[in-house]
N, C-alpha and C positions, 0 to 999 in steps of 0.2 A: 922552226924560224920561217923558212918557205911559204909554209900555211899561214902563220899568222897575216904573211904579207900580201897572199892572193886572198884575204877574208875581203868580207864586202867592209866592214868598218875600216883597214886599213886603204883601201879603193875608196871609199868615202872621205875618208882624211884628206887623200894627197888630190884627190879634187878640189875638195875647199883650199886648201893648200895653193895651187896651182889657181883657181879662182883667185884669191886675195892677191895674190902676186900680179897677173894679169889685169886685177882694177888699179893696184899700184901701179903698173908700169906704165897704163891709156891716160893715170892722174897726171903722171910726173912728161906721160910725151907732149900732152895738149898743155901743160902749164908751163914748162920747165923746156923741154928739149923734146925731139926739135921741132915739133910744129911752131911753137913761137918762132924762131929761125926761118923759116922755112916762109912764113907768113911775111915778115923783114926784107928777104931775098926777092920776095911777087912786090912788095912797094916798093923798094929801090931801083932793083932791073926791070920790071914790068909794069909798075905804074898802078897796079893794083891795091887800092886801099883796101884792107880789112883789118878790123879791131883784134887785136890778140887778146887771148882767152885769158890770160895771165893777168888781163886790167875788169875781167870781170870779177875775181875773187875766190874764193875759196868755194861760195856757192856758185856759183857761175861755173868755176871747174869741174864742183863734183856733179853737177848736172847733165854739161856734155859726155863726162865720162860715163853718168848712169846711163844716157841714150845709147853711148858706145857698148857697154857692157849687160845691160841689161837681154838685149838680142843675142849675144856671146853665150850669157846663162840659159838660157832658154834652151838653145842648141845643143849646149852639154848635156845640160838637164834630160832633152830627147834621146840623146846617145847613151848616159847611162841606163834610163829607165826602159827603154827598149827591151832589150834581154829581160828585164825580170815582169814588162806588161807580158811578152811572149809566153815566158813562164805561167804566168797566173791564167792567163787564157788556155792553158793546156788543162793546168789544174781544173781550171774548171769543166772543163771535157773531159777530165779522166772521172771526176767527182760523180757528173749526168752518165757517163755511161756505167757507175757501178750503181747509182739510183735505178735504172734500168735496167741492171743483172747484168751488164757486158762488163767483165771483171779483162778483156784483150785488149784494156787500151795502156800504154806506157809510152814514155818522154823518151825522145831519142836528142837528148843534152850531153854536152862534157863540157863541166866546170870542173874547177878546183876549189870551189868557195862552199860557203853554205848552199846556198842555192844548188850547185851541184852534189853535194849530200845530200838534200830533200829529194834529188829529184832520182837519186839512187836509194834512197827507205823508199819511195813511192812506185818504183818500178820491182821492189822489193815484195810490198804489199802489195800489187797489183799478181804475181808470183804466186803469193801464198794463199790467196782468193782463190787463185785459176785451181790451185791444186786442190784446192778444199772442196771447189765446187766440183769438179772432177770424181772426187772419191765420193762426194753425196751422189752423185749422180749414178757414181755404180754402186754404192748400198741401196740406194733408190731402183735401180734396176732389179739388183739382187732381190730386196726384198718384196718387189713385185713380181717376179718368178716364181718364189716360194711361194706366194699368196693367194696368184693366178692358178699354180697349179696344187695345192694343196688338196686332199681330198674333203678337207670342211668347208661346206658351203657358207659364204661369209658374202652378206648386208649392210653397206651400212645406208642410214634412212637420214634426211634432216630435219628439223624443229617440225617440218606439213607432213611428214612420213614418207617423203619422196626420195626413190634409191639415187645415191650420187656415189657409189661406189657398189661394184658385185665381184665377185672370182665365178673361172669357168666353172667348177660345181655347183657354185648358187645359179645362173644359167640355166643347165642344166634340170636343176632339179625346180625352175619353178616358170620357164618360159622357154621350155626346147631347146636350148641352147641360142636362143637369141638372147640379145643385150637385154639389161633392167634399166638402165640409165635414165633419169626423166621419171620412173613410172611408180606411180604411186601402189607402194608396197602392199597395205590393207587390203585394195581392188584386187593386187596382184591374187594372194591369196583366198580370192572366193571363191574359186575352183580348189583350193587346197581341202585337205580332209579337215574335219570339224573338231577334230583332237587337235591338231596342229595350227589351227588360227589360235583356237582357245588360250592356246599357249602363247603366243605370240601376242594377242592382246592382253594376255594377264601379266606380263613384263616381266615374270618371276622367270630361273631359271626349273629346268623341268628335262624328266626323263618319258618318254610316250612312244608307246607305241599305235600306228597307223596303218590302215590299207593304203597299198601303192601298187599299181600294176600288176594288181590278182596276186600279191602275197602281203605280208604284212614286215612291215620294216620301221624298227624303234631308231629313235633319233634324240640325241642330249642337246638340249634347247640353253647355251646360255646369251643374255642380253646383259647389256650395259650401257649406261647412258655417260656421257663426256661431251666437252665442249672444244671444237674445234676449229682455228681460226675467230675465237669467240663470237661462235656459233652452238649452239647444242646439235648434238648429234646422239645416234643410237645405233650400236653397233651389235647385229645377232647373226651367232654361231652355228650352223645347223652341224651334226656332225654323225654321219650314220654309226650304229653302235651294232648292227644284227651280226654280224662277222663274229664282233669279238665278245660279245655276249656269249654267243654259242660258243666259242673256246672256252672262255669263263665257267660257260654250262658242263661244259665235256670235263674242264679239271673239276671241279665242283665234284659233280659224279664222281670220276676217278677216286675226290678225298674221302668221299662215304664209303663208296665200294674198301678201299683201307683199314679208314676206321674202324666200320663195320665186321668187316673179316677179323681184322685185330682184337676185335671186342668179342665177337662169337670165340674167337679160336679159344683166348685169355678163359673163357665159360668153357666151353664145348671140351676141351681137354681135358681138364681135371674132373668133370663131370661123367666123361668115359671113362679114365682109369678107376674114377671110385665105383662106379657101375661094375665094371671087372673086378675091381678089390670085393667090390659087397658080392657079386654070383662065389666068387673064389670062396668066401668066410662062410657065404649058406654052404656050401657045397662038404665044408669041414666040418660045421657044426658048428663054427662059433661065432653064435647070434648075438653075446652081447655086445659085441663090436661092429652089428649093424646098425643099431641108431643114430653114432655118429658119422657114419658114411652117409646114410639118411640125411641129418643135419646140414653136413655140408652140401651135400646133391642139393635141397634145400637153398638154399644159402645160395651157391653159386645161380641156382636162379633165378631167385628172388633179384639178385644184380641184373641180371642181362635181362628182367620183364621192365627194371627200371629205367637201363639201360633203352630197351626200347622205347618203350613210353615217354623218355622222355624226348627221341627224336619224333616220334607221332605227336607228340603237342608242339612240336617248335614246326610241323609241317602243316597241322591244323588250325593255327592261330586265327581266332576270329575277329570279325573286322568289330573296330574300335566302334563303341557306341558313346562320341562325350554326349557331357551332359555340364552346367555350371557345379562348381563345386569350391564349397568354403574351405580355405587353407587350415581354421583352428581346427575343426572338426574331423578333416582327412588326416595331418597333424598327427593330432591324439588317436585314431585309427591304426597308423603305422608305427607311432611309438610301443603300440603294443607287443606288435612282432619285432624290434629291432631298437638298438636304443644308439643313438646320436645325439648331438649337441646342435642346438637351431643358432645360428648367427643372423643377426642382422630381425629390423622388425619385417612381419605382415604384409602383402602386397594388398590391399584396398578392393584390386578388384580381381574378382574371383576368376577361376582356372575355367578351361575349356578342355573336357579329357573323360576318357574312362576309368572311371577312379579303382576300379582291380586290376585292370593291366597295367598302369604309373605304380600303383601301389605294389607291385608283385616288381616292378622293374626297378623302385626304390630297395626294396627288401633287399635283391640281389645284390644290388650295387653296396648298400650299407653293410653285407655279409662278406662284401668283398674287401671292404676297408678293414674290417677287423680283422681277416685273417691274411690282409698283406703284414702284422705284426707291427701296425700303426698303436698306440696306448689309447686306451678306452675313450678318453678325454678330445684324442686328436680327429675323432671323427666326427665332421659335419655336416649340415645340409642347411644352405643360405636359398633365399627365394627370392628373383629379382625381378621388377617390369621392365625391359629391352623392347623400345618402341612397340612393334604390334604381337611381340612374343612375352613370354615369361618363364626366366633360366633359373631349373632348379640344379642345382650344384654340391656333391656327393666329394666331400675332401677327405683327405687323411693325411698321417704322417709318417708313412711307411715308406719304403725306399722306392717306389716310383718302378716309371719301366725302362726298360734300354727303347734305342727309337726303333733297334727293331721291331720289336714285342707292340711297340706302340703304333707300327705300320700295320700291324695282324692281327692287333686284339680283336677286330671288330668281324673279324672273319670267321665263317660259320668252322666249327669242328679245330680252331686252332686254341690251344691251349696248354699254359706251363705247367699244369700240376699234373702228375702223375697219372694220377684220379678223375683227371678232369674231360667232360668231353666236350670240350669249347662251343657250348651252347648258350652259356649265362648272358653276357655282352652280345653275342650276334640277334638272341630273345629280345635284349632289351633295345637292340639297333631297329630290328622288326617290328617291334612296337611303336617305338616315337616313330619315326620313319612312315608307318600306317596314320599316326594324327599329324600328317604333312612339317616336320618338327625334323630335328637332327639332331645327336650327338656326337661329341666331343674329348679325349682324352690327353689331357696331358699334364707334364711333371711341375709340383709346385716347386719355386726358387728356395723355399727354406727347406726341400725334401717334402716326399708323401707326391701323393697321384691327385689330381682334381677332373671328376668325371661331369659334366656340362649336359644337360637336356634343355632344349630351346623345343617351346611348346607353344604353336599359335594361340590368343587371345580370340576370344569371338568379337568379332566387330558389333558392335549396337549401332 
């Protein structure tokens, strides 16, 4: 009840209120009582004539009274509106300084009306600004610490190629550690090595190795382009890889060295005891059970020459020779070795590739769908044109892989069969990978594996 009575409408009311009465009462003094009287009293005792207001009429009264009253309203009218022109004139200085970023300005009012509500949500959001700008300001810092000092050297360039952003590694590694701020990046670069422009002008991301400072040091080149402040901008990653390459190299090693010993030992053992078994049987006489010691001696070699042979071809793989090549006719080439189901039509325009190493990297891939124990029917091969590439795609419907399997398949020497000495996928990753291409694996929604080759197009 309190509130309703300190609201501005109820202050409102009992003004007009209070107004109407006060024109009533200036009607009734100059018509009625007592200036008429009073005017009576100057003629009689004083001799002063003056017309009473009361003989001018009705208009005549409410006339003097509006000259009375009118001045009255005026005056209220300044006494109320005061406070809330006050008001509005702050508003507008809190509004300009948060146009400005100064989110420190707030109303120091106490109402009990609206007005004094507004001016409590406004000191409220003026609060909730401060803090928000506050915590951007230390993510803002935060994540210029990590960025500044990350060890990836990080560009960013604008729509002229000129850097408006570097971290001290990029510094570092392309002006001594003075600023790039201002400098046009391209220029920057022509003192850089000639692998490493190449890169950077070719806009693709990119793995290379460079001479630096009398040794050679590989560096993973990624670029991106985005718009910022709608602006275009382009942001590139340098990011030194020699460290961990050479760890990569060292486990690497390590997994052949395993493998290898695993694979000779798996040979090399039974291979000695039946060498012992067979001296033992000459030694007694009984030769007809030398042939199959023979056999197997045989035999377990025969594996470990293939065994080898085949890590000497995945070591000697020769560089890809494309050449143009028409899909019906490759097609029907690989159909002979392997049989699949073609989806989808014909791509128009022809492949760019070595058509016996794709054709050797299909075989595989299509060997492998059949004995993930996908049905004859479920295995496919769709041919698709993806802007300047063309995706050939090896599906089935066999049960797919866990993600780990699918983090490692692609990894030389890893593999779930038995039998297997995880060469087939790292062969085939070496190849596309050699026609600047890449593949892909992973699980289809209705079950089965979908293996992905993205193979450049030659540009005409």
């Amino acid at each position: 009840m309190l509130r309703r009575l300190n609201s501005l409408q109820a202050r409102l009311a009992l003004l007009l209120c209070v107004a109407y009465m006060l024109g009533a009462l200036i009607y009734i003094g100059i018509t009625l009582w007592p200036l008429p009287q009073l005017l009576q009293w100057m003629k009689h005792d004083l001799g002063v004539t003056v017309q009473a207001p009361s003989r001018l009429g009705v208009w005549g009264g409410l006339a003097v009274s509006a000259g009375v009253a009118i001045p009255l309203s005026i005056w209220l009218a300044g006494q109320v509106m005061h406070p809330l022109s006050r008001l509005l004139r702050a508003l507008e200085g809190a509004v300009a300084s948060y146009r400005d970023g100064d989110f420190s300005f707030s109303i120091a009012a106490r109402r009990n009306d609206e007005l004094g509500e507004l001016i409590r949500m406004h000191n409220a959001l003026g609060q909730t600004l401060r803090e928000q700008r506050q915590n951007l300001a230390q993510r803002e810092l935060l994540l210029d610490t990590v960025v500044q000092n990350t060890p990836v050297a990080l560009v960013l360039t604008d729509a002229s190629g000129r850097v408006t952003y570097a971290n001290i590694a990029a510094r570092h590694l392309f002006n001594e550690g003075r600023t790039l701020h201002g400098l046009d990046f391209l220029e920057l670069l022509a003192d850089a090595p000639d692998a490493l422009r190449r890169a950077v002008e070719g806009g693709e991301d990119a793995l290379l190795t460079v001479e630096m400072d009398g040794s050679e040091e590989t560096f993973h080149l990624s670029q991106r382009s985005f718009r910022l402040q709608g602006r275009p901008h382009r942001l590139q990653l340098f990011r030194r890889m020699t460290r961990e390459l050479s760890r990569q190299e060292v486990a690497t090693w390590k997994r052949v060295i395993r493998v290898i010993s695993h694979e000779l030992n798996n040979s090399l053992a039974p291979i000695s005891s039946l060498a012992h078994s067979g001296a033992e049987l000459a030694r007694r006489g009984q030769t007809e059970r030398l042939p199959g010691v023979f056999a197997t001696i045989g035999e377990r070699a025969r594996h470990l020459h293939g065994f080898i042979a085949g890590y000497a071809n995945f070591a000697k793989l020769p560089a890809p020779q494309p050449v143009p090549i028409q899909w019906r006719p490759f097609l029907d080439s690989l159909a002979l070795h392997c049989q699949f189901g073609l989806q989808g039509s014909l791509p128009e325009q022809p492949g760019w590739f070595d058509a016996a190493q794709i054709e050797q990297v299909l075989i595989n891939l299509v060997k492998n769908a059949h004995e993930s124990g996908s049905a004859e029917d479920g295995v496919t091969l769709s041919l698709a044109i993806i802007g300047r590439d063309v995706r050939i795609e090896v599906a089935d419907r066999g049960p797919g892989m866990s993600e780990t399997v699918l983090a490692q398949a692609l990894l030389p020497f890893y593999s779930t069969k038995r039998s297997g000495t995880g060469l087939g996928l790292a062969l085939a990753r070496e190849i596309v990978e050699a026609h600047g291409g890449r593949i892909t694996l992973a699980n289809r929604e209705q079950g089965g594996l979908r293996v992905s080759l993205l193979l450049p197009l030659k540009l005409s």
